[in-house]
N, C-alpha and C positions, 0 to 999 in steps of 0.2 A: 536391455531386456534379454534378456537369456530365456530358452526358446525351449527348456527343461520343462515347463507344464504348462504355458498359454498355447503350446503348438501339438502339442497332444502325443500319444504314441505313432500314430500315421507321419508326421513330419521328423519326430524325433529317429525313430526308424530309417528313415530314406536320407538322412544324414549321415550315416554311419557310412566311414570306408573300412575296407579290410585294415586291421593293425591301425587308425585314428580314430580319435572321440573329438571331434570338434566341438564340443558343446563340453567338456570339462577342459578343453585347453583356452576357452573362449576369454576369460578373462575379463576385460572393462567390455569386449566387444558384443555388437546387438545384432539382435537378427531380423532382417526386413522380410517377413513370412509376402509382403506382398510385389516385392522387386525378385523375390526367387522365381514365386508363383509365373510371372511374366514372361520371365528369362525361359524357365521351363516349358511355357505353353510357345513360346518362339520359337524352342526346337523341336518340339511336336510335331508344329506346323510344317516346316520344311524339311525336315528328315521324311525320307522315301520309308522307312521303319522305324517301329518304336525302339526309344529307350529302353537299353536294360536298365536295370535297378542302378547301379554301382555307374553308367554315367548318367544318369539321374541324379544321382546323390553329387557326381562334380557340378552339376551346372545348380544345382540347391546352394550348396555352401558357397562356391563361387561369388553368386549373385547375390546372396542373401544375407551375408555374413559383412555386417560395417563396423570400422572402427568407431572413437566417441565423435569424432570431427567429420562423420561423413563417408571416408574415404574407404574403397573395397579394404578388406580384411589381407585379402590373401596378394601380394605381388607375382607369384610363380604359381604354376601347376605344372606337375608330374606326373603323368598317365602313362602306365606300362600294360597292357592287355596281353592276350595269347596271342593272337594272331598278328603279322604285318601286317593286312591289309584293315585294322578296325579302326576303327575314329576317321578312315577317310575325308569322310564326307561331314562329319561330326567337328571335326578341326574347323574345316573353311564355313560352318554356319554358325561357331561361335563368333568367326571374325568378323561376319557379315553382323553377326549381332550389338559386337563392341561396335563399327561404325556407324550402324541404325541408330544405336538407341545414345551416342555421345550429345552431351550438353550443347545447345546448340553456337555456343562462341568457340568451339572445339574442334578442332579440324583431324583428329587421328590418323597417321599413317600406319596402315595393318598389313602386314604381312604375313601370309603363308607358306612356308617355304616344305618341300615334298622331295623323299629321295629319288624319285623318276619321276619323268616327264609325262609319262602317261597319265599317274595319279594326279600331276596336275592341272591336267587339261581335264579330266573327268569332274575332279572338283569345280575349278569354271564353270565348265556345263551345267555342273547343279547351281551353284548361286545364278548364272541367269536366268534360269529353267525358274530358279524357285522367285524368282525377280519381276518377273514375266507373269507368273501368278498373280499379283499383288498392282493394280493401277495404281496406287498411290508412289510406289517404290517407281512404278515404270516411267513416273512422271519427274519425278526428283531424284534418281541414280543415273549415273551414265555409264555404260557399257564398253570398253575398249577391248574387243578381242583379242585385237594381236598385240597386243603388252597384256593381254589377261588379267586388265585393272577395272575397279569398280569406281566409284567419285561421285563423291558429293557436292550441291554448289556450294559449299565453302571449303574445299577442298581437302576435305579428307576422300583417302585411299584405301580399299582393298585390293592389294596386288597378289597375285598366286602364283606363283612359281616353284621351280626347284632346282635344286642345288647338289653335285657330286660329293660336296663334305660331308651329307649326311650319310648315315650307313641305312640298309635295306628297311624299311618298315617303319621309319623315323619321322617326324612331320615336327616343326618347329613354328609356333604363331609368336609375333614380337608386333607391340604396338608402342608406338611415341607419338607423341603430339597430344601429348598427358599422360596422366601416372603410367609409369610405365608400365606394361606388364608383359608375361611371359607364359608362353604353355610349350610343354615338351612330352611328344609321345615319341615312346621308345617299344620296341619289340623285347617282351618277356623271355628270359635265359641269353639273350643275345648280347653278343660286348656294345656299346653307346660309343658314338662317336667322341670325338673329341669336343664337340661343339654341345651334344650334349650330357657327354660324364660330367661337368659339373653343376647341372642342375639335379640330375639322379643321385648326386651325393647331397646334396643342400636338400632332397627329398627322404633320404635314408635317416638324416642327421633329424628330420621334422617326427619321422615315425619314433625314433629314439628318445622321443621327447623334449627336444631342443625348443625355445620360440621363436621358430623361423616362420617368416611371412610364407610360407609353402604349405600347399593344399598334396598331400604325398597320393596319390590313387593307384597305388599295386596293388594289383588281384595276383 
């Protein structure tokens, strides 16, 4: 189902990233106008502020966007914003999101990885703060401070951390223990680490028009 006129101009709009049209590269693929709606009302909820438009529009296509078999659309996302410090907090409640919402014979290990330590104790703070909200979460999550892990009973992980490889303002989500996938926020005008210039290039190569499984998000 392509999402061109049963989802009206308000959705077709809020789809749009700068320099992509996901909806003319879409191909065989379909839009689940009601697995976005979720995903987006998810980070509503625990974001301490609203979305802007434009990551609106990544957690829209993101979630909403399936191939014919099922499976997410996109394997990679590449967010590059003005500032180093934005998607903070944005990053670790997508992750929180991918382990909540995983099939339940599913056990995903997610990882957040931050290039200071501060950012990632701040993020912690918010998933249990936003955890702690939520009795049902508070009753089926467990808590590990000091490893800064989150767990399910069937063992899937959110762990937060950070890492010296990355450069200033960089934040890196990797999840296995199913389709794999990947997000990479990079600081705009700034050189990308090594760890992640090659996703910034498989996102340059998406806006180029390539059909690479990469959702590109420069502003």
């Amino acid at each position: 189902m392509s999402p061109a006129s049963p989802l009206g101009s308000w959705w077709t709009d809020h789809l749009q990233l700068p320099g992509y049209d996901p909806i003319a590269t879409a191909g065989p693929c379909r839009f689940d106008l009601r697995a976005a709606e979720q995903a987006l009302g998810f980070c509503t909820q625990l974001l301490p502020s609203s979305l802007s438009r434009w990551e609106a529009a990544i957690v829209l296509n993101l979630w909403g966007w399936r191939q014919a078999d099922g499976r997410g659309r996109y394997a990679t996302v590449y967010a590059e914003p003005y500032r180093q410090d934005s998607l903070v907090l944005w990053c670790v409640t997508l992750g929180l999101l991918l382990l909540c919402t995983a099939p339940p014979r599913r056990a995903p290990q997610v990882t957040v990885t931050y290039a200071q330590d501060t950012l990632a104790a701040e993020a912690y703070a918010h998933v249990v703060a936003a955890i702690a909200r939520m009795p049902a979460w508070t009753a089926a999550l467990r808590c590990d401070p000091i490893r800064q892990v989150v767990a399910t009973p069937r063992g899937g992980t959110l762990t937060i951390g950070s890492a010296p490889i990355l450069a200033p303002g960089e934040v890196l989500l990797r999840r296995e223990g199913g389709p794999p996938f990947t997000l990479a926020v990079a600081t705009r005008d700034a050189e990308p680490s090594p760890t992640v210039a090659p996703i910034a290039q498989a996102a340059r190569q998406a806006l180029a028009g390539e059909p690479l499984p990469v959702l590109p998000a420069v502003l």
